[in-house]
Every structure is written in C-alpha cells, then in structure tokens.
FISE-45379 format. One record per residue (C-alpha): x, y negated, z negated; residue in three letters; residue number from 0. Coordinates in Angstrom, 1 decimal. Layout:
BEGIN
site xx: X&yy: Y&zz: Z&residuo: Ala&num: NUM
...
END
This chain:
BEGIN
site xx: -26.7&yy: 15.5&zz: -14.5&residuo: Unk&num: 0
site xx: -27.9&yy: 12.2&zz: -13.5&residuo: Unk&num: 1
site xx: -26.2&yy: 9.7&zz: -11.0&residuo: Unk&num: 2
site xx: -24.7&yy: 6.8&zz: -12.7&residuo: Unk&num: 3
site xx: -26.8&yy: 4.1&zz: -11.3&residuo: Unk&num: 4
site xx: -23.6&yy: 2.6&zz: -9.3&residuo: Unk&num: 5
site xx: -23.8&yy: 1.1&zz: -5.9&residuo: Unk&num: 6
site xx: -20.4&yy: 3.1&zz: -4.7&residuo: Unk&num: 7
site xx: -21.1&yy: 6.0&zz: -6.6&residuo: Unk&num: 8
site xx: -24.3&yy: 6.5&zz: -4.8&residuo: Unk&num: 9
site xx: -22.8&yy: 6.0&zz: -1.6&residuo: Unk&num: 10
site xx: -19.7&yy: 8.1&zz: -2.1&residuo: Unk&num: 11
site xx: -22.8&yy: 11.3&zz: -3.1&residuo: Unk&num: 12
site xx: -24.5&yy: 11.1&zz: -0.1&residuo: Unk&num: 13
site xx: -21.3&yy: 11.7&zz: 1.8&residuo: Unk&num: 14
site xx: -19.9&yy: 14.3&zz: -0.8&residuo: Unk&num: 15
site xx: -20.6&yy: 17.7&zz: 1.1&residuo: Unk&num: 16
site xx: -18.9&yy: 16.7&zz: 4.1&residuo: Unk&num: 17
site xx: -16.0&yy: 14.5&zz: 2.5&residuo: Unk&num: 18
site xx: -13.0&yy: 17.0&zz: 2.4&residuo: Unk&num: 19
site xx: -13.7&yy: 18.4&zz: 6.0&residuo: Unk&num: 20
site xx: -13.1&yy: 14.5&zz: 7.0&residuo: Unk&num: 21
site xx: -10.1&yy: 13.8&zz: 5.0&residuo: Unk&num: 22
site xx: -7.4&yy: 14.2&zz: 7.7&residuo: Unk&num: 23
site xx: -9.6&yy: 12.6&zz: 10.7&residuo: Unk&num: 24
site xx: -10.1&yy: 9.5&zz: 8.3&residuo: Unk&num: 25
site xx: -6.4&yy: 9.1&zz: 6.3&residuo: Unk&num: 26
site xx: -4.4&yy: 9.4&zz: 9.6&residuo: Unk&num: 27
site xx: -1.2&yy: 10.0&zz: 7.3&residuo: Unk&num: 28
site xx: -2.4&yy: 12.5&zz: 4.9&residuo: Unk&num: 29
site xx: -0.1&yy: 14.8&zz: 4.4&residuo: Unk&num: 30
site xx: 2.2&yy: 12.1&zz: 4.3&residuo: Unk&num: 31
site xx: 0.5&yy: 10.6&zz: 1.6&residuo: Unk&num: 32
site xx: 0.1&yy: 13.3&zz: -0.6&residuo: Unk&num: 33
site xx: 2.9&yy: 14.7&zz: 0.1&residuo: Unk&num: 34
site xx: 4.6&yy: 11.4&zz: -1.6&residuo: Unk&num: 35
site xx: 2.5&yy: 11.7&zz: -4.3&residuo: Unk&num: 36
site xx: 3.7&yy: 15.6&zz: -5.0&residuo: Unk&num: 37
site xx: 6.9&yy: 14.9&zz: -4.4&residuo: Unk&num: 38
site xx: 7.1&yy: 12.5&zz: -6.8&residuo: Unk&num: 39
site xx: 5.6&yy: 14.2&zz: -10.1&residuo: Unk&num: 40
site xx: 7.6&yy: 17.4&zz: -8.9&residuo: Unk&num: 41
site xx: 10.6&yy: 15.6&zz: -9.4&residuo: Unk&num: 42
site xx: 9.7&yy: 14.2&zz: -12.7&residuo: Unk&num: 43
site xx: 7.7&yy: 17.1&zz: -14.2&residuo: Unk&num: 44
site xx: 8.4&yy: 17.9&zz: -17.7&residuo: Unk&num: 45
site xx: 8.6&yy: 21.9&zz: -18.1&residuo: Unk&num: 46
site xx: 5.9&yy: 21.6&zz: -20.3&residuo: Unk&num: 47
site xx: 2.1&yy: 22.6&zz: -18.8&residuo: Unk&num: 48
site xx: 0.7&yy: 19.1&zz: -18.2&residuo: Unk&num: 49
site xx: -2.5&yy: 17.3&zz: -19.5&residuo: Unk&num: 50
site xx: -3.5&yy: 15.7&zz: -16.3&residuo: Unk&num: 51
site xx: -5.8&yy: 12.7&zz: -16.3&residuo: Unk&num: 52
site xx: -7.9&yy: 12.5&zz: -12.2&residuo: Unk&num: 53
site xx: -9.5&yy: 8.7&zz: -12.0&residuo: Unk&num: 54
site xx: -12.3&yy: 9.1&zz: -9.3&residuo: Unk&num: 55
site xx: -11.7&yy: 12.4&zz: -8.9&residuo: Unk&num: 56
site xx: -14.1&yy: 12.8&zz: -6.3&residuo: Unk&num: 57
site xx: -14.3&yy: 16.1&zz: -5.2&residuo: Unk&num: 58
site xx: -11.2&yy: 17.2&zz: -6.7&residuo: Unk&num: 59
site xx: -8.7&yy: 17.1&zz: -3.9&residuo: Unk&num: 60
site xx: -5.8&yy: 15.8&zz: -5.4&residuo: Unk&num: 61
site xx: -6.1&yy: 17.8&zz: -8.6&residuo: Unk&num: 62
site xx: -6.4&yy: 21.1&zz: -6.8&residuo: Unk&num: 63
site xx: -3.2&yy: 20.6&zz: -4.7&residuo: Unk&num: 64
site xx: -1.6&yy: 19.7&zz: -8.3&residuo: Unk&num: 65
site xx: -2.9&yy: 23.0&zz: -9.7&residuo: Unk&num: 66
site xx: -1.5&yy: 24.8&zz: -7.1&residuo: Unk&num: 67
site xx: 2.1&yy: 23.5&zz: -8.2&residuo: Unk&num: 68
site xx: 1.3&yy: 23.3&zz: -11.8&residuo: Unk&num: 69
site xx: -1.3&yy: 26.2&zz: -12.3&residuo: Unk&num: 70
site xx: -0.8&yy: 26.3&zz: -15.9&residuo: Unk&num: 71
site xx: -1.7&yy: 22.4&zz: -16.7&residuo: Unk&num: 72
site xx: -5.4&yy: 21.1&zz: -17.8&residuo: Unk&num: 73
site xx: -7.1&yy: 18.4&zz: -15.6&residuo: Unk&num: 74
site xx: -9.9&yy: 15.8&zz: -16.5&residuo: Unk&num: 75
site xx: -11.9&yy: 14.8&zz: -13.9&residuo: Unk&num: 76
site xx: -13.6&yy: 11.4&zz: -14.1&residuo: Unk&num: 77
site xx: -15.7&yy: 10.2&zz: -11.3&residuo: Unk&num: 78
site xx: -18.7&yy: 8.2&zz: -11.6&residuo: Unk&num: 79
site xx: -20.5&yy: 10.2&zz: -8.7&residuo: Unk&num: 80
site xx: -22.9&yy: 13.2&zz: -9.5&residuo: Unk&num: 81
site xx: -22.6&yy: 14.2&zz: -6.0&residuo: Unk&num: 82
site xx: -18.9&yy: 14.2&zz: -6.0&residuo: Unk&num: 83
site xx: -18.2&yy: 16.3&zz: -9.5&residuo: Unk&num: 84
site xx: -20.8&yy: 18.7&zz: -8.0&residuo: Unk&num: 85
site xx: -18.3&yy: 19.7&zz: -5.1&residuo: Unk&num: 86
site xx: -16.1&yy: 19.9&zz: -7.4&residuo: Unk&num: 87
site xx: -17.1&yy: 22.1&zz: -9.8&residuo: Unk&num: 88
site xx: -17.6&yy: 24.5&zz: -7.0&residuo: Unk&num: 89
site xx: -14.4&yy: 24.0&zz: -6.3&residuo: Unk&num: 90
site xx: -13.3&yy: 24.9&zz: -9.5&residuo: Unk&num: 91
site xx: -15.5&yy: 27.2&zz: -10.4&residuo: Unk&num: 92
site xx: -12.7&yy: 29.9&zz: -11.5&residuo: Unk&num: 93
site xx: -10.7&yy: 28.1&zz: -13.3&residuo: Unk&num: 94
site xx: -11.4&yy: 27.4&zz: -16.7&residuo: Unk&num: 95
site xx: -8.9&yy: 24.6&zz: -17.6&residuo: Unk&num: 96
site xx: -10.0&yy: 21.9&zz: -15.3&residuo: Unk&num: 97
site xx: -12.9&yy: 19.4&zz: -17.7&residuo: Unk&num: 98
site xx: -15.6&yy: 17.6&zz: -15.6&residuo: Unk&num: 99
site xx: -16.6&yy: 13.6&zz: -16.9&residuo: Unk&num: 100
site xx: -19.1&yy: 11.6&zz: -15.0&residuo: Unk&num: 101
site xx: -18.3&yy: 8.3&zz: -16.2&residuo: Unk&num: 102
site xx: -17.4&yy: 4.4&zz: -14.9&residuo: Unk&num: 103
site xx: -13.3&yy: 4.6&zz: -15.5&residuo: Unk&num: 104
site xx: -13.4&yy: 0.7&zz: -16.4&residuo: Unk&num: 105
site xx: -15.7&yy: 1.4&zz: -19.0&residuo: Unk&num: 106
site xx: -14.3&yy: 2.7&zz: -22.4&residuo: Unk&num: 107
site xx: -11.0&yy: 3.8&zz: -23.3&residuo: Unk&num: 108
site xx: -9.6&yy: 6.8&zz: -21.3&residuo: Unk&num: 109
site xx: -8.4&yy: 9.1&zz: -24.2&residuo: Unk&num: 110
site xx: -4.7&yy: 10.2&zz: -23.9&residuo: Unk&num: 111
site xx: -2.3&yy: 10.8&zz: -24.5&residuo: Unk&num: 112
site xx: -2.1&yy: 12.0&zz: -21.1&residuo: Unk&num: 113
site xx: 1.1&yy: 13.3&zz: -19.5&residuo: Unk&num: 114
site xx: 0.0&yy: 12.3&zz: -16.1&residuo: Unk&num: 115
site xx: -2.7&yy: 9.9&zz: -14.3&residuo: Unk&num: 116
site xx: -3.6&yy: 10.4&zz: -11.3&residuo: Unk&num: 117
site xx: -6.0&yy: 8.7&zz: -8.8&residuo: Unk&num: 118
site xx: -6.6&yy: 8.9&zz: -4.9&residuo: Unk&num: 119
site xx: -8.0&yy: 6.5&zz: -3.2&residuo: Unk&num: 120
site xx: -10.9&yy: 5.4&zz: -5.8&residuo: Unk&num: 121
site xx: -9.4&yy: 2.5&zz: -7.2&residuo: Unk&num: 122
site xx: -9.3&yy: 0.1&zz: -4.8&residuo: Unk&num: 123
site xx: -12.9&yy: -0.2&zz: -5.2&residuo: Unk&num: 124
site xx: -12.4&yy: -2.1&zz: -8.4&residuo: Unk&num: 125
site xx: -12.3&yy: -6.2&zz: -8.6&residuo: Unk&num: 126
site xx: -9.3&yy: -7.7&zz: -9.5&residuo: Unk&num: 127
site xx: -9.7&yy: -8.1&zz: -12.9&residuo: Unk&num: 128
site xx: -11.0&yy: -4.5&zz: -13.3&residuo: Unk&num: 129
site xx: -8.1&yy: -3.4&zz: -11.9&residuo: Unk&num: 130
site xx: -5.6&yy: -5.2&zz: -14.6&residuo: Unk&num: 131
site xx: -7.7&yy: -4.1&zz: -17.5&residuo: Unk&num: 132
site xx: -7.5&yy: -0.3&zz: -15.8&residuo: Unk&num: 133
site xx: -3.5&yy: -0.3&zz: -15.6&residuo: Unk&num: 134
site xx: -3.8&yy: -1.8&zz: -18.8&residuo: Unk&num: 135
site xx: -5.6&yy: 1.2&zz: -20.5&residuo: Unk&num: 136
site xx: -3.6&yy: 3.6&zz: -18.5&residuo: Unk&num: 137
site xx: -0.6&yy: 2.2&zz: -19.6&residuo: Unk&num: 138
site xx: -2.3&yy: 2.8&zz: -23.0&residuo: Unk&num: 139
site xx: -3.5&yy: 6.4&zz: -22.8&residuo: Unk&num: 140
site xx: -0.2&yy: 7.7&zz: -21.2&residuo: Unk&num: 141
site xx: 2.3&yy: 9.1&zz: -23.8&residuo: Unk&num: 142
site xx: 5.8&yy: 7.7&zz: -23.7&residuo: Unk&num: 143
site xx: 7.3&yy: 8.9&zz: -20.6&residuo: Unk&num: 144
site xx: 3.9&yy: 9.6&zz: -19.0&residuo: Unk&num: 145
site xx: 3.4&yy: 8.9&zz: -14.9&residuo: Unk&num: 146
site xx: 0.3&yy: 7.0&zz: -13.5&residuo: Unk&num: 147
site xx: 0.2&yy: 8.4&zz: -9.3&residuo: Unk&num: 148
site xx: -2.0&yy: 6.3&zz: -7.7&residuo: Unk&num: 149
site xx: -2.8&yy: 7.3&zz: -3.9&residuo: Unk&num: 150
site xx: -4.2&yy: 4.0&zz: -2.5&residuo: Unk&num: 151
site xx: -6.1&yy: 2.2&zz: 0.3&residuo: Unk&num: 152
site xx: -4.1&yy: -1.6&zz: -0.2&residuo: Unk&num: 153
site xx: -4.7&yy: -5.2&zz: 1.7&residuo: Unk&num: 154
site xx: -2.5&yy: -6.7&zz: 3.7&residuo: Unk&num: 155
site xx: -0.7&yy: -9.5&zz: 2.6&residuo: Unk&num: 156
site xx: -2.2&yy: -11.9&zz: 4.7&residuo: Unk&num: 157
site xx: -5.4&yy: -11.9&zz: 6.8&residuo: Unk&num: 158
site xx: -3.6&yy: -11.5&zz: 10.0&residuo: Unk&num: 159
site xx: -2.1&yy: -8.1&zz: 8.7&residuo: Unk&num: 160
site xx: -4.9&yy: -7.1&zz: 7.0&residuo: Unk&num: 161
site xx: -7.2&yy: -7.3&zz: 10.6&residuo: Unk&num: 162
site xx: -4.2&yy: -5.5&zz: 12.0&residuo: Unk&num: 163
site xx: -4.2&yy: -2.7&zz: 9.4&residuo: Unk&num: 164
site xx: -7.7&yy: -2.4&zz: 10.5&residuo: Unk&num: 165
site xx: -7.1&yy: -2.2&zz: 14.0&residuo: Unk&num: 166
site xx: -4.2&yy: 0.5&zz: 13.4&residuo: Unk&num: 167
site xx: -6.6&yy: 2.8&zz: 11.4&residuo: Unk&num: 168
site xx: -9.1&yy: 2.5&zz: 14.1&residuo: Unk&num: 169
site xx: -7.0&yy: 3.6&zz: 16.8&residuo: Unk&num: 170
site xx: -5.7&yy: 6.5&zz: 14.6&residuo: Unk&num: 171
site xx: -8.8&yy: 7.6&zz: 14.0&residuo: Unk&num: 172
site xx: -9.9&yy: 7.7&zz: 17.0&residuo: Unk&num: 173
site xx: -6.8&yy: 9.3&zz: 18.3&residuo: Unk&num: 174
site xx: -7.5&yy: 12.3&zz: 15.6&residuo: Unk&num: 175
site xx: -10.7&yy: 12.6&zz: 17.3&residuo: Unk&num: 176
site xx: -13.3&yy: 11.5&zz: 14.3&residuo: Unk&num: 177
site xx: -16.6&yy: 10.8&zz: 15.9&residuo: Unk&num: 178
site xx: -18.3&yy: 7.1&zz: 16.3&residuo: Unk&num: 179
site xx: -20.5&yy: 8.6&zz: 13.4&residuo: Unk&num: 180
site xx: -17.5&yy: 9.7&zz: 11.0&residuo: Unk&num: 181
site xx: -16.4&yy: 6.2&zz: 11.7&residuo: Unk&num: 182
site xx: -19.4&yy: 4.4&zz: 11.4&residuo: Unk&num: 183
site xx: -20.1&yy: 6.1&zz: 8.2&residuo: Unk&num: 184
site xx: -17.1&yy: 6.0&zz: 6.9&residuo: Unk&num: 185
site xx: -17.0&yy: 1.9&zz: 7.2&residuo: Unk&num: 186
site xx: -20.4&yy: 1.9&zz: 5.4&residuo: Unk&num: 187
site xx: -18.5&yy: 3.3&zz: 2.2&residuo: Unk&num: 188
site xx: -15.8&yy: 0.7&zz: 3.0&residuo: Unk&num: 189
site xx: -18.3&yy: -1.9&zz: 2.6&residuo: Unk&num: 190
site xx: -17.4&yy: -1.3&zz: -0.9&residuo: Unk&num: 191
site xx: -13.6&yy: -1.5&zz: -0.9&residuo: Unk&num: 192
site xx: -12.1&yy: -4.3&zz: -2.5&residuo: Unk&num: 193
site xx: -8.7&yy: -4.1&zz: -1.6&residuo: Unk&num: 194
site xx: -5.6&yy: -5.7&zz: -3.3&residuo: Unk&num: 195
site xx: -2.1&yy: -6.3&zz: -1.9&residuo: Unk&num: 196
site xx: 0.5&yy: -4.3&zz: -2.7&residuo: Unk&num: 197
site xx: 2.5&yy: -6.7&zz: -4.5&residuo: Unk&num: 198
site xx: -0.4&yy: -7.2&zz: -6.2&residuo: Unk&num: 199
site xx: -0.9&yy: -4.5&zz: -7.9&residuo: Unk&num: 200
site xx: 2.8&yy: -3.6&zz: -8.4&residuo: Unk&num: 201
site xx: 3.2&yy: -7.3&zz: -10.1&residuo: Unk&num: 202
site xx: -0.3&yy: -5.9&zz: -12.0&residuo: Unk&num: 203
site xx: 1.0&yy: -2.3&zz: -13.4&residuo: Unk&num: 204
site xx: 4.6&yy: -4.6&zz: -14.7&residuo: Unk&num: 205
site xx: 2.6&yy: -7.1&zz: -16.7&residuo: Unk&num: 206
site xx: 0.5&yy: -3.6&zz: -18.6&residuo: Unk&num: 207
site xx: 3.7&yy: -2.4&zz: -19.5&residuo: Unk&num: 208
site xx: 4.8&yy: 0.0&zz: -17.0&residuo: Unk&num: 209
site xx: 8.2&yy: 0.8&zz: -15.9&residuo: Unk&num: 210
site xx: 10.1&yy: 2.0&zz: -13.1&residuo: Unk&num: 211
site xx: 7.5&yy: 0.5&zz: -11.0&residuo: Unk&num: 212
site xx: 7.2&yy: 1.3&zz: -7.1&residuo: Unk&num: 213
site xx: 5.5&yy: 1.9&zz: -4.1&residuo: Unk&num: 214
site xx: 7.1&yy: 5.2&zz: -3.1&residuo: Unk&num: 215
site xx: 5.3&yy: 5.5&zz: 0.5&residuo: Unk&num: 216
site xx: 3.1&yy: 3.1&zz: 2.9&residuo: Unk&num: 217
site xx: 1.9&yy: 3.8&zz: 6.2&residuo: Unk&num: 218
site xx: -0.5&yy: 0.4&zz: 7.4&residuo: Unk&num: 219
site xx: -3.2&yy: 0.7&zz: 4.7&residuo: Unk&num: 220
site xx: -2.1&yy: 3.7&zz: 2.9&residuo: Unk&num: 221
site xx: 0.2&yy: 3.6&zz: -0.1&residuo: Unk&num: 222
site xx: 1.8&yy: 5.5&zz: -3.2&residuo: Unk&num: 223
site xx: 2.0&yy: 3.3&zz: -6.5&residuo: Unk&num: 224
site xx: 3.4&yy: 4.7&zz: -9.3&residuo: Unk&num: 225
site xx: 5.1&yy: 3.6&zz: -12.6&residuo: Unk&num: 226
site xx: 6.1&yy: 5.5&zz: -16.1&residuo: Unk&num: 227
site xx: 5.0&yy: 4.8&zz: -19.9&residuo: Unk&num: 228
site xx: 8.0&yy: 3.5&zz: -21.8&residuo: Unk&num: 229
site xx: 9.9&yy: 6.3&zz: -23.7&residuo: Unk&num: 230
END
C-alpha cells in the first residue's frame, strides 16, 4: 500500500511501531480519557452489534478497547498513514470484522449510516474549516440516533492558557518519566497540530446538526466531545 503523500501522515509512520508503547507517558490522563469516552457509548449503546466508524484510526487503539466491550460490532478504520494501518492490521489480525481504509477523512463522503464515530486524537490536526465540513459529513453519515466520540488534543481559549496547557503537559510528561527523545519527538509531530478551542468546536458540531452536544471530560489539553444524530 502506498503512503498517502501527506505531510502528517508521513510523520505519524515513522513513529508508528513505537506509538502505543508511548501512549500513557505522552496523554498523562489516559485512562481518564478513554475511560470517558467508554463510559459514554456504554451507556448509550443500542443492544444491537454496532457499525463503528474509527477517523484516524492510527494504530487501532481506541477501536480495540471498543471491541473488547462490543466484540460482536464491525469497525472501519480510516487513517491516512500506511505505517499506522500496518500496526494495525497486526493488531487485528484475528479478527475478521474490523475493515482497513487508507484514506484523507476530509476527502469524500464517509459512507454510513454508521451507528457510531469515533476518533482519538487525529482530528485536531485538521484547519478550521476542515474541521466544520468533517462534523458536517459526520453528522451526515450517522443514522438517526448515531454518536460521534471524539477523544481530543483542544487549544486553550486564550494564548495565556494555551502556553499554560503546554507547560502542564510538559511537567506531566516528565513526571511519567518519557525521555527528552519521546518528548522531543513527540513535539516534532505536534508541529502539525492545529488545535481549536473547545467552545469551538462544540459551537462547530451544533451548527452540523448535532444534538446533545458536550464535552464530557477535560484534563489541560485533553478532552471528550461528543454529540448524537437527531432521531
């Protein structure tokens, strides 16, 4: 398969064999985090197996701790990085109900209708504007009732707090041990974030026609959006 010729894509698949090791040195709060995330679709989960939709899937992360809970539901995987969809098809290797897409997710409509989107920390590496036209199309490819879970790296409102959410994950970091190469690397993919607000996005996901519209869990820089499809 050949790598989509994307700046961030390229970066994230020279850093995919040794992503998941990292997870919990670089996302001080992840359990916390995903444990939000879980939490949530758990309590709204229709009985029905789900048709999962995974945005920058990466290596599959959040999709195999969804599996685990809903072992009988079929997953998507879109991520744009060869590197990344080849960790995880290893991952999933055994299990015949998980589909692997290397595609842009702002390009093209998403297919649907899903019962749940998912995403974890991939988005925020989208503009503005590509960001909009994505909860836009989500909104469109979920079926009426249908969650969008986004796990999220967010700005701060205001320069001041977004040099002290910085700070904060710095000092966590380090206080979790992750080396001055972990860090240093990990801030080369950052280079590519391009973080929106909170409120931001929340006031985004409204305007495409989501409801029940929320940030469920932040922690400094890390948050939980999440809104329904109409019924």
């Amino acid at each position: 398969m050949r790598e989509l010729q994307l700046p961030v894509s390229l970066a994230f698949s020279g850093a995919a064999e040794d992503y998941d090791a990292l997870r919990r040195k670089l996302v001080p709060c992840f359990d916390s985090l995903y444990g939000a995330a879980l939490e949530l679709i758990a309590h709204w989960a229709p009985v029905m197996p789900m048709r999962i939709l995974d945005l920058g899937a990466g290596t599959g992360l959040f999709s195999a701790m969804l599996l685990r809970n809903f072992p009988a539901s079929s997953i998507r995987l879109v991520d744009a990085s060869n590197g990344m969809l080849r960790e995880a098809r290893r991952r999933f290797a055994m299990d015949s109900n998980v589909e692997f897409v290397q595609a842009d997710m702002t390009r093209g409509e998403l297919g649907g209708p899903w019962d749940l989107v998912i995403s974890a920390l991939a988005i925020h590496h989208l503009a503005d504007e590509e960001k909009i036209n994505l909860f836009k199309e989500i909104r469109r490819s979920l079926r009426p009732g249908g969650l969008f879970v986004n796990c999220e790296q967010v700005a701060g409102p205001s320069d001041d707090l977004d040099r002290l959410y910085e700070q904060q994950w710095l000092d966590q970091v380090r206080a979790l041990c992750a080396s001055d190469a972990d860090i240093a690397k990990a801030q080369q993919r950052m280079a590519y974030d391009r973080c929106s607000s909170m409120g931001d996005q929340l006031e985004w996901m409204n305007e495409a026609g989501l409801v029940d519209v929320d940030c469920i869990f932040k922690a400094w820089r890390f948050a939980v959006l999440a809104g329904k499809a109409p019924i």
